[in-house]
Backbone as XML, in Angstrom:
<?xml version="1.0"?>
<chain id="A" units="angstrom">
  <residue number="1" name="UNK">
    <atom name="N" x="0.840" y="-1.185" z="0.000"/>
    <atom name="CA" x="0.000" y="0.000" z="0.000"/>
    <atom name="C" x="0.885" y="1.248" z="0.000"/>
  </residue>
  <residue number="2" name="UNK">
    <atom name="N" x="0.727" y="1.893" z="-0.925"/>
    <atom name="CA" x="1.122" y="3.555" z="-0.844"/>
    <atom name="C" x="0.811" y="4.135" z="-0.008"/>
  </residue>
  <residue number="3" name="UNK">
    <atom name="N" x="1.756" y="4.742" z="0.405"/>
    <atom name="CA" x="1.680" y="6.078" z="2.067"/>
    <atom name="C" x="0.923" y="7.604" z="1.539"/>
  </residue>
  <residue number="4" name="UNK">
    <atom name="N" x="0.302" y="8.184" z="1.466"/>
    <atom name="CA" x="0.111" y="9.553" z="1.429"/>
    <atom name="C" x="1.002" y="10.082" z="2.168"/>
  </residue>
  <residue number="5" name="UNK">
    <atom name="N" x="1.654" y="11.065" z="0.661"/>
    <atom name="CA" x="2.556" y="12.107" z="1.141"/>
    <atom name="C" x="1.975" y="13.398" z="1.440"/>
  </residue>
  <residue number="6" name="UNK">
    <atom name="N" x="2.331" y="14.142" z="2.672"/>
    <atom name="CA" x="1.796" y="15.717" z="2.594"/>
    <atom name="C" x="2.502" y="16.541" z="2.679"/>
  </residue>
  <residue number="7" name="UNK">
    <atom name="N" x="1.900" y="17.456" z="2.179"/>
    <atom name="CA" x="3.084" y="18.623" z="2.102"/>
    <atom name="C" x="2.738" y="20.365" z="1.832"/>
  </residue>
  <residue number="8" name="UNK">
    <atom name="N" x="3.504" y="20.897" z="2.469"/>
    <atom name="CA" x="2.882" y="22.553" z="2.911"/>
    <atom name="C" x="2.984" y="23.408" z="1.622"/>
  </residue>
  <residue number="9" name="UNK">
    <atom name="N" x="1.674" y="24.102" z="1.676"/>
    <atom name="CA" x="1.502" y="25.161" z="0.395"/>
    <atom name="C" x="1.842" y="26.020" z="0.977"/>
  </residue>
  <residue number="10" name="UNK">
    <atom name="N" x="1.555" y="27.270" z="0.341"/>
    <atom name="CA" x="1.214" y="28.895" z="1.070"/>
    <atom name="C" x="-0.504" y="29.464" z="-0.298"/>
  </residue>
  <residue number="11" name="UNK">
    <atom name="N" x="-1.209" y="29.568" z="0.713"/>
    <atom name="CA" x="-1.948" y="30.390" z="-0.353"/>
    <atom name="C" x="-2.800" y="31.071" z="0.531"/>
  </residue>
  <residue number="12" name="UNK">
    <atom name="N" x="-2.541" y="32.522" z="-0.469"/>
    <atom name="CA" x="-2.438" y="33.740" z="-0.011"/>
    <atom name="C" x="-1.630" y="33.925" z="1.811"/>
  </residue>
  <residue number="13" name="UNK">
    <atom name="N" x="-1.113" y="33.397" z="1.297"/>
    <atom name="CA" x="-0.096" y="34.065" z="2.833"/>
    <atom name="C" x="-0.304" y="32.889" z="3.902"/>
  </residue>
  <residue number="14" name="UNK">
    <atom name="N" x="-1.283" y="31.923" z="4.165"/>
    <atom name="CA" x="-1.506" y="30.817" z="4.823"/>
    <atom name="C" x="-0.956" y="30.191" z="4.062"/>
  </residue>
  <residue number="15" name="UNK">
    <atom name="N" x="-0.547" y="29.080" z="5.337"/>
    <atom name="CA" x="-0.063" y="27.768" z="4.820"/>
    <atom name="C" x="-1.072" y="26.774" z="5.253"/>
  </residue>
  <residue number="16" name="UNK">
    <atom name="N" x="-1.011" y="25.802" z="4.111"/>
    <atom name="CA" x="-2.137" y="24.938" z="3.722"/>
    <atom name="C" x="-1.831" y="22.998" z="3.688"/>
  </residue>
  <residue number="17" name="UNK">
    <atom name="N" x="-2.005" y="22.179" z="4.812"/>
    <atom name="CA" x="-1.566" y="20.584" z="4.136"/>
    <atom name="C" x="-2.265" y="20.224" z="2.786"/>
  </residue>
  <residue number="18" name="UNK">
    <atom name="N" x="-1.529" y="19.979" z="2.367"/>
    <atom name="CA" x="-2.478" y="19.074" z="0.848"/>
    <atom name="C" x="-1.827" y="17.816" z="0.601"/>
  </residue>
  <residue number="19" name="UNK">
    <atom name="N" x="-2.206" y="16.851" z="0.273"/>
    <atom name="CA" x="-1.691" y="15.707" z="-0.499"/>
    <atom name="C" x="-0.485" y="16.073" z="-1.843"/>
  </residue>
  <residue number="20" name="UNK">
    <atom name="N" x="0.516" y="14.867" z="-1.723"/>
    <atom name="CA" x="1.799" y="15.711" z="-2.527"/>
    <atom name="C" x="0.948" y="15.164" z="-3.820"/>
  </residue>
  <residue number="21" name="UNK">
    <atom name="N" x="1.474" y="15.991" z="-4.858"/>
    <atom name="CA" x="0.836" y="15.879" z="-6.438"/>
    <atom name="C" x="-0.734" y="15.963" z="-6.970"/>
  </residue>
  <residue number="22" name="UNK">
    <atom name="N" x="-1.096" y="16.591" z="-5.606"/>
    <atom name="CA" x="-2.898" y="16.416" z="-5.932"/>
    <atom name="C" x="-2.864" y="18.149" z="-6.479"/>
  </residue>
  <residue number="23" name="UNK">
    <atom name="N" x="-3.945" y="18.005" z="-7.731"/>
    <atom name="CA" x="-3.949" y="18.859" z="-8.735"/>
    <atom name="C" x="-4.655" y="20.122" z="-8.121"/>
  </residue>
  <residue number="24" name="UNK">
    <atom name="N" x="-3.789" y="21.311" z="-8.925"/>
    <atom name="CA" x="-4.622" y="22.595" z="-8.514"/>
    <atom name="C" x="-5.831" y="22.888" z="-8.301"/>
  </residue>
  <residue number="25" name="UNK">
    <atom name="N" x="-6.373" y="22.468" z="-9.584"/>
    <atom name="CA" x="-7.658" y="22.380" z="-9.600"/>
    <atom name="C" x="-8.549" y="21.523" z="-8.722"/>
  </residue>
  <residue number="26" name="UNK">
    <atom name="N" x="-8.192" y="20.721" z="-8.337"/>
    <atom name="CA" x="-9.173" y="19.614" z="-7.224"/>
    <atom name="C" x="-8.803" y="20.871" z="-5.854"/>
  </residue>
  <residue number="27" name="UNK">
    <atom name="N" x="-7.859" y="21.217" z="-5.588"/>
    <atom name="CA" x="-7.481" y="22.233" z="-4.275"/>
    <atom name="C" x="-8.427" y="23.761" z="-4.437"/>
  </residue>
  <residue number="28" name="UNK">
    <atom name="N" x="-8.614" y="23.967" z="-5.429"/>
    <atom name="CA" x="-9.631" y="25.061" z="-5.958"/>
    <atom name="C" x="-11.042" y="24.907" z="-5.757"/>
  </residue>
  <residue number="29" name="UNK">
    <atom name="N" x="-11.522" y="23.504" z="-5.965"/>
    <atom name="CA" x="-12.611" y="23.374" z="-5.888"/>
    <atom name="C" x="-13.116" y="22.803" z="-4.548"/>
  </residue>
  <residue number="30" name="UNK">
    <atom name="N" x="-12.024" y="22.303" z="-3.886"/>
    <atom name="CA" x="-12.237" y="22.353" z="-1.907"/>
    <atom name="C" x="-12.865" y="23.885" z="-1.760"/>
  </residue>
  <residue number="31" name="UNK">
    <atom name="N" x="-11.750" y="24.369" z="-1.923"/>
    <atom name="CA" x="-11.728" y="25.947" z="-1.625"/>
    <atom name="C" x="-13.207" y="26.762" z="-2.026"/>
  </residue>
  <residue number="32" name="UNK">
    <atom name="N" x="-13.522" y="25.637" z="-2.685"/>
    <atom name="CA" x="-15.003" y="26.779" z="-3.507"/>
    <atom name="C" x="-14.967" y="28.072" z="-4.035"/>
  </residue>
  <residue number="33" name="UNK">
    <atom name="N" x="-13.678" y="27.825" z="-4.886"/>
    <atom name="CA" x="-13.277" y="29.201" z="-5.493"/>
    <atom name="C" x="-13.826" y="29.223" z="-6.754"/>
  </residue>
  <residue number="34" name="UNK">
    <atom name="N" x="-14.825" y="30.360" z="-7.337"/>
    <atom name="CA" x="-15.233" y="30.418" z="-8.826"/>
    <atom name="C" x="-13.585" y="30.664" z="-9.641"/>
  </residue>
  <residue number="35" name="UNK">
    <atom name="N" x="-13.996" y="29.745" z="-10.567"/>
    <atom name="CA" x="-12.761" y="30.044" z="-11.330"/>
    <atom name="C" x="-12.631" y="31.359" z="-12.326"/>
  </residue>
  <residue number="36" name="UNK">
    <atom name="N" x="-14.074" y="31.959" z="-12.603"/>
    <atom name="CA" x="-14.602" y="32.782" z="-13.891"/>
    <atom name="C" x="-14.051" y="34.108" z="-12.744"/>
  </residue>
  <residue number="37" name="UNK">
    <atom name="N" x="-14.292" y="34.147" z="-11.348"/>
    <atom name="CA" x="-13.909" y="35.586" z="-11.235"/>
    <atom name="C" x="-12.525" y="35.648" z="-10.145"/>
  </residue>
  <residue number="38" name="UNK">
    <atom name="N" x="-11.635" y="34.817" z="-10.670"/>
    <atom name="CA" x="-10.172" y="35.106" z="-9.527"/>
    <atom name="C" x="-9.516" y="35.216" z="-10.913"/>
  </residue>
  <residue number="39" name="UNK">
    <atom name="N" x="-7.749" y="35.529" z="-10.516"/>
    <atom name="CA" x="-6.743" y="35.519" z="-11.123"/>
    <atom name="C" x="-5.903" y="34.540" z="-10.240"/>
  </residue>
  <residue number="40" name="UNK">
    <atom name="N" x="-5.100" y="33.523" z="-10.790"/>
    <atom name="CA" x="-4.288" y="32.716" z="-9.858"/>
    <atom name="C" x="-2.957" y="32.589" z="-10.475"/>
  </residue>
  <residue number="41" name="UNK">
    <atom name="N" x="-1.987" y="32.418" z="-9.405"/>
    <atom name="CA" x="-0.437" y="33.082" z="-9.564"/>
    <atom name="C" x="0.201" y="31.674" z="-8.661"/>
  </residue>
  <residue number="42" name="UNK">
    <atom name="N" x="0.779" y="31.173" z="-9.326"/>
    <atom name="CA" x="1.874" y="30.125" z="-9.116"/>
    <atom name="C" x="3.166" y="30.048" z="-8.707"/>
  </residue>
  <residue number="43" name="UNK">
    <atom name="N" x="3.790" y="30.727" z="-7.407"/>
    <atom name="CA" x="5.012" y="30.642" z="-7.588"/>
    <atom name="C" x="5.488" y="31.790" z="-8.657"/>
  </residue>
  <residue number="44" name="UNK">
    <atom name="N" x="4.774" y="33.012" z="-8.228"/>
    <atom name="CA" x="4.699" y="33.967" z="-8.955"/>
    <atom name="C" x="4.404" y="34.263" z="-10.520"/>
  </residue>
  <residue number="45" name="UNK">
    <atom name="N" x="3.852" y="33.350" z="-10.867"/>
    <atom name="CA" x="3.111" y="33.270" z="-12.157"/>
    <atom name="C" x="1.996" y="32.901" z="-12.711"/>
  </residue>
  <residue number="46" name="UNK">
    <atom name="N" x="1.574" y="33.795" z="-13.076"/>
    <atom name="CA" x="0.315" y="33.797" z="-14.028"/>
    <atom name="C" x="-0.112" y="32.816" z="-14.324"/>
  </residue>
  <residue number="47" name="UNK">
    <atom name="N" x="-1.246" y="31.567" z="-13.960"/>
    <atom name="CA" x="-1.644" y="30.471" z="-14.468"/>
    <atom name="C" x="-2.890" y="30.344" z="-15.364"/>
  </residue>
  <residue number="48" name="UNK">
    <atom name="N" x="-2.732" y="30.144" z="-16.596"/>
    <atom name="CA" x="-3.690" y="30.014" z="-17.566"/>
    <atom name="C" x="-4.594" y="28.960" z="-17.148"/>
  </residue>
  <residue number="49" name="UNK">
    <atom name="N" x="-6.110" y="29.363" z="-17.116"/>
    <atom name="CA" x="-6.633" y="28.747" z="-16.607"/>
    <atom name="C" x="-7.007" y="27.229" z="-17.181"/>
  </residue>
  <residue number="50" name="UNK">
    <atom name="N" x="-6.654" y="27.364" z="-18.408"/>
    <atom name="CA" x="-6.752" y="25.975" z="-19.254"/>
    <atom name="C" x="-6.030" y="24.737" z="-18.803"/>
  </residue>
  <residue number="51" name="UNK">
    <atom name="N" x="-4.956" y="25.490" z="-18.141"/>
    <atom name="CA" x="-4.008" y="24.474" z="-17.730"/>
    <atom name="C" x="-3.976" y="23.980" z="-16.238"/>
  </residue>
  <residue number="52" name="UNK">
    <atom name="N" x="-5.295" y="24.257" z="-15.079"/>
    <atom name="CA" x="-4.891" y="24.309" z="-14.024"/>
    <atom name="C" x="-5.705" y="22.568" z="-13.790"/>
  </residue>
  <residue number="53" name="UNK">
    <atom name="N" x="-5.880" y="21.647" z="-14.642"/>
    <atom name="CA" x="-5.880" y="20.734" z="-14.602"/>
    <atom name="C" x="-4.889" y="19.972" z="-14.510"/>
  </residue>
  <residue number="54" name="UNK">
    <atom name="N" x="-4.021" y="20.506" z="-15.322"/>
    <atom name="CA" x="-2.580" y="19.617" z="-15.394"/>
    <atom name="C" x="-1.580" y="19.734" z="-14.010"/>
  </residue>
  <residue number="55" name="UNK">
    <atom name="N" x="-1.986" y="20.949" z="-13.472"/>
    <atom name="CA" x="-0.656" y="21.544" z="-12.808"/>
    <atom name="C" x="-0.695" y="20.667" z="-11.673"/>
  </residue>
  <residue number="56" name="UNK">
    <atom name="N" x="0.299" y="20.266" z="-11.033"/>
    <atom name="CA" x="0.216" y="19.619" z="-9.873"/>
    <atom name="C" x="0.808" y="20.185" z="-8.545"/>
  </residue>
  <residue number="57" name="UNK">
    <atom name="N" x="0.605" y="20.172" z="-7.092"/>
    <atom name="CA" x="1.107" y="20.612" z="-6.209"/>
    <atom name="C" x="2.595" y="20.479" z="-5.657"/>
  </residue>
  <residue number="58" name="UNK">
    <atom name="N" x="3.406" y="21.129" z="-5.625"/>
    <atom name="CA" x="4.859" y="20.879" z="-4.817"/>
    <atom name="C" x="5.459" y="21.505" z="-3.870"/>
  </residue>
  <residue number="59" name="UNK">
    <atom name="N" x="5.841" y="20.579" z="-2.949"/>
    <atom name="CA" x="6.132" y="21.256" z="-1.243"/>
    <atom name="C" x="6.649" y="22.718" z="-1.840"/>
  </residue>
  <residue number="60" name="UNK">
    <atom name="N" x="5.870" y="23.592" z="-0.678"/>
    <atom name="CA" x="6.828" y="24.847" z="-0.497"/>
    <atom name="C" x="6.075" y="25.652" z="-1.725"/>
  </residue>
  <residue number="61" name="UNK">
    <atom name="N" x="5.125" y="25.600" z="-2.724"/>
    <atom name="CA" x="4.326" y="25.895" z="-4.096"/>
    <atom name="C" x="3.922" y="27.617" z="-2.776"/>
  </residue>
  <residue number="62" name="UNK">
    <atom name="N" x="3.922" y="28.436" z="-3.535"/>
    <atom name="CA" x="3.261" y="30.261" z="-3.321"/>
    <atom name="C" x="2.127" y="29.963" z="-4.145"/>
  </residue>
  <residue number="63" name="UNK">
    <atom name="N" x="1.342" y="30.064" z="-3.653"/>
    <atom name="CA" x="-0.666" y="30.326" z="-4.374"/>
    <atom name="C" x="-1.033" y="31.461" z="-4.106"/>
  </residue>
  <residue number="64" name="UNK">
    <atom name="N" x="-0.812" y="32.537" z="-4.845"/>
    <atom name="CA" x="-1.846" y="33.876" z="-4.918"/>
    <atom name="C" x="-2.843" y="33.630" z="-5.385"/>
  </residue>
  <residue number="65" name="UNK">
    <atom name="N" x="-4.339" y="33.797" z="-4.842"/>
    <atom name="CA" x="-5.865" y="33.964" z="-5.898"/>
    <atom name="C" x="-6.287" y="35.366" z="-5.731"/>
  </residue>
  <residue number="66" name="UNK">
    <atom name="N" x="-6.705" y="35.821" z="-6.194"/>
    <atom name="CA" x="-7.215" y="37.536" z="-6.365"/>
    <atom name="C" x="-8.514" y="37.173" z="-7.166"/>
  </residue>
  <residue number="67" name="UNK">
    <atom name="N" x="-9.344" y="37.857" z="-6.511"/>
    <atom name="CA" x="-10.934" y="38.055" z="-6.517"/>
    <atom name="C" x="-11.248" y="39.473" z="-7.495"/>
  </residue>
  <residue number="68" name="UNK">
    <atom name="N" x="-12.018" y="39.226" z="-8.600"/>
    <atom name="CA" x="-11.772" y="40.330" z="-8.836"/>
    <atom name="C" x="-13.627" y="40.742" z="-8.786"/>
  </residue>
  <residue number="69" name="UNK">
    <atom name="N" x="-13.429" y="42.097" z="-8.276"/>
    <atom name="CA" x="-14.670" y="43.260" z="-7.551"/>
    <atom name="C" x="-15.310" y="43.806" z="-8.400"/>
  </residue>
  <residue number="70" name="UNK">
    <atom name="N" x="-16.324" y="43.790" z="-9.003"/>
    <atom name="CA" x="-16.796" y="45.041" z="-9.854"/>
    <atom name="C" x="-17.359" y="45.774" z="-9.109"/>
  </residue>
  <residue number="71" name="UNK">
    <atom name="N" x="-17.240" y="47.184" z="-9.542"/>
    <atom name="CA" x="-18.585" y="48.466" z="-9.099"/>
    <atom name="C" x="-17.863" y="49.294" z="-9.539"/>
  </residue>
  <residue number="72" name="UNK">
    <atom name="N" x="-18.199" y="50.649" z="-9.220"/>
    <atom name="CA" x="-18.012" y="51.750" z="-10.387"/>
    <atom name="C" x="-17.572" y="53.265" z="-9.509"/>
  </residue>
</chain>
């Protein structure tokens, strides 16, 4: 039997356990984050959202999400 590995994020400034290699996107959708109104930043980069299926988690990973506000 395989051990679950865990291992520490940061997002937005908290640090977070997650399972090692479990995908952004499954961690997004714990979170109950709409994907249509954040911006998300990887280890200081810009993540296309097409790709946040693929991406996978790694100890020590920086997660910025930014909400973005409308009004006038």
């Amino acid at each position: 039997m395989k051990k679950i590995k865990k291992i520490k994020i940061k997002i937005n400034g908290k640090i977070k356990t997650v399972i090692e290699n479990s995908k952004l996107s499954e961690m997004l959708k714990q979170l109950k984050i709409p994907l249509n109104k954040v911006a998300i930043e990887l280890n200081k980069e810009i993540i296309d959202k097409k790709k946040i299926n693929k991406l996978k988690l790694r100890k020590n990973d920086k997660i910025e999400i930014v909400h973005f506000i409308g009004g006038g």
